[in-house]
BALOBA-1460 file (C-alpha; in Angstrom, 3 decimals):
// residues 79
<rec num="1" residu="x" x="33.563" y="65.020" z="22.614"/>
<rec num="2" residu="x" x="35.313" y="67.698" z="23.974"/>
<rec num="3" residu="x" x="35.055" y="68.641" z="27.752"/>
<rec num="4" residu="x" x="33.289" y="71.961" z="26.930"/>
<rec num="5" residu="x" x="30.207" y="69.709" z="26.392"/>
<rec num="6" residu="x" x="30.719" y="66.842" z="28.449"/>
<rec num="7" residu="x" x="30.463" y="69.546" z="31.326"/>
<rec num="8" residu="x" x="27.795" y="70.508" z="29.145"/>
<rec num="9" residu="x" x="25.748" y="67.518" z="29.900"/>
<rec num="10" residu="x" x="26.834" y="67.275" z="33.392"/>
<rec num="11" residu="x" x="25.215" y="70.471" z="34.167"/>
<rec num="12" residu="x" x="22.087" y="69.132" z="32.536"/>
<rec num="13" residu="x" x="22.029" y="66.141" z="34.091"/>
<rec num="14" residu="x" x="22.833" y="68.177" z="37.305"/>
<rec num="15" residu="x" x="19.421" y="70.314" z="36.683"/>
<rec num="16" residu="x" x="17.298" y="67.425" z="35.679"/>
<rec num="17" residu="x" x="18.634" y="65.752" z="38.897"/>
<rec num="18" residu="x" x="17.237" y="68.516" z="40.829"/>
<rec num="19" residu="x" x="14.179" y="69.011" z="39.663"/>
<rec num="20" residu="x" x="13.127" y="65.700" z="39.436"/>
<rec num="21" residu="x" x="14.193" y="65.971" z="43.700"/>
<rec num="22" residu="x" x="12.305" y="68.959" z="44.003"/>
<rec num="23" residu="x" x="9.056" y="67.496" z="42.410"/>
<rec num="24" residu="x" x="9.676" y="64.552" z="44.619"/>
<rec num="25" residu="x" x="9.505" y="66.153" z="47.884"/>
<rec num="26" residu="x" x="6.742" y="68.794" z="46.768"/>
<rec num="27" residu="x" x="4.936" y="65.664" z="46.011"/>
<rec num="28" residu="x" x="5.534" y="64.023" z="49.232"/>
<rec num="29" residu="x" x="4.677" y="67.341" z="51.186"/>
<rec num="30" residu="x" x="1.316" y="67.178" z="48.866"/>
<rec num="31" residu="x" x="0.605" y="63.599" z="50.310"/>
<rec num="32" residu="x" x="1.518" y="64.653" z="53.677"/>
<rec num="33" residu="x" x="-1.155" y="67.447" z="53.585"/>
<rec num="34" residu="x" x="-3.414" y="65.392" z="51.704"/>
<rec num="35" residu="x" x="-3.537" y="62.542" z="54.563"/>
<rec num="36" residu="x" x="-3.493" y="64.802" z="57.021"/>
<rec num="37" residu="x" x="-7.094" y="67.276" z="55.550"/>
<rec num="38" residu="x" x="-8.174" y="63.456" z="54.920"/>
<rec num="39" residu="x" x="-8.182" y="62.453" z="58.499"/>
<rec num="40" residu="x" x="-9.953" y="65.818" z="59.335"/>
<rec num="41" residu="x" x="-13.061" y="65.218" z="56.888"/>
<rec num="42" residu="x" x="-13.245" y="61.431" z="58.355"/>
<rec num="43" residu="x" x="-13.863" y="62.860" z="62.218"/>
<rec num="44" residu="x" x="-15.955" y="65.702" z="61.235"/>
<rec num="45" residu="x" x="-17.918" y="63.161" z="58.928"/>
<rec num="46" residu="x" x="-17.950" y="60.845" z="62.671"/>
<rec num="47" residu="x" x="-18.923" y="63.509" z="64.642"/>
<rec num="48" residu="x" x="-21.509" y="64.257" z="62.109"/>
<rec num="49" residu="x" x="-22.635" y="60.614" z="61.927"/>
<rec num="50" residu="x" x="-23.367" y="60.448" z="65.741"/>
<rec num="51" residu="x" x="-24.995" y="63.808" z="65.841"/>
<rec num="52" residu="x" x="-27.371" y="62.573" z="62.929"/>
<rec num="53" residu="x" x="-27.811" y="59.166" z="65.003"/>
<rec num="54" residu="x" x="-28.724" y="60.312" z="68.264"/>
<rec num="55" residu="x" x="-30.833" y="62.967" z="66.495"/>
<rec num="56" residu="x" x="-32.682" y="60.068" z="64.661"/>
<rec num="57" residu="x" x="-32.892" y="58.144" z="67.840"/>
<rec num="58" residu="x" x="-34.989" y="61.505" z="69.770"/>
<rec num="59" residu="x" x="-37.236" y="62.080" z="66.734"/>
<rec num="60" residu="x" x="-37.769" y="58.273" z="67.032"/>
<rec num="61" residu="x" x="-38.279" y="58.173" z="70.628"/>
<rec num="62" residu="x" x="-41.361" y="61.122" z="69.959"/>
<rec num="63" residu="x" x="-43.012" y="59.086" z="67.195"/>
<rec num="64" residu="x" x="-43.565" y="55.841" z="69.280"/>
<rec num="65" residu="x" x="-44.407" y="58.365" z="72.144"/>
<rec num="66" residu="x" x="-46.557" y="59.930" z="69.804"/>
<rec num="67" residu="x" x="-48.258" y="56.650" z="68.821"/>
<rec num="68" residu="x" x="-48.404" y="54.762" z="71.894"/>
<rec num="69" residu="x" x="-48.840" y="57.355" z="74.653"/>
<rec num="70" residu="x" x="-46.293" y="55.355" z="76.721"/>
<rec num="71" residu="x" x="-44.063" y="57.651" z="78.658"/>
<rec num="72" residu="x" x="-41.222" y="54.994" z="79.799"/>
<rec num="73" residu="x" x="-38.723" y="54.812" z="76.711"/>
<rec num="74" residu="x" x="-38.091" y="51.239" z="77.533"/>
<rec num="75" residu="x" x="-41.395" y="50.110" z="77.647"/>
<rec num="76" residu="x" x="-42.093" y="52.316" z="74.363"/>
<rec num="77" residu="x" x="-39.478" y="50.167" z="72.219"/>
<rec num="78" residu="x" x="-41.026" y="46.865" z="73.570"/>
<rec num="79" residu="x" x="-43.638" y="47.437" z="71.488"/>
């Protein structure tokens, strides 16, 4: 082998080096935003869950009021 193509093959293991780094840290960037849009959809999907919840719990609240004519909430889910 002459040293014409040994540097050759340097240089392409020099480029393959590199863009297998490159990929890596795009990749790791693309985890980094992944995690981090993740986390936002889990506390709007919270926030979301406890708006539908206490919205359940009202529309509750005016059936049984509805039904039993009682006007003290407590007394209402004794029933």
């Amino acid at each position: 082998m002459t040293s014409s193509s040994s540097s050759k093959w340097d240089n392409v293991a020099f480029g393959l080096s590199a863009a297998c780094l490159s990929a890596g840290i795009i990749l790791l960037v693309s985890i980094a935003t992944w995690q981090t849009e993740i986390s936002k959809i889990a506390e709007e999907a919270i926030v979301e869950t406890q708006i539908f919840q206490e919205t359940s719990e009202k529309i509750w609240d005016d059936l049984v009021f509805v039904a039993t004519g009682e006007t003290d909430r407590h007394k209402r889910h004794a029933c």
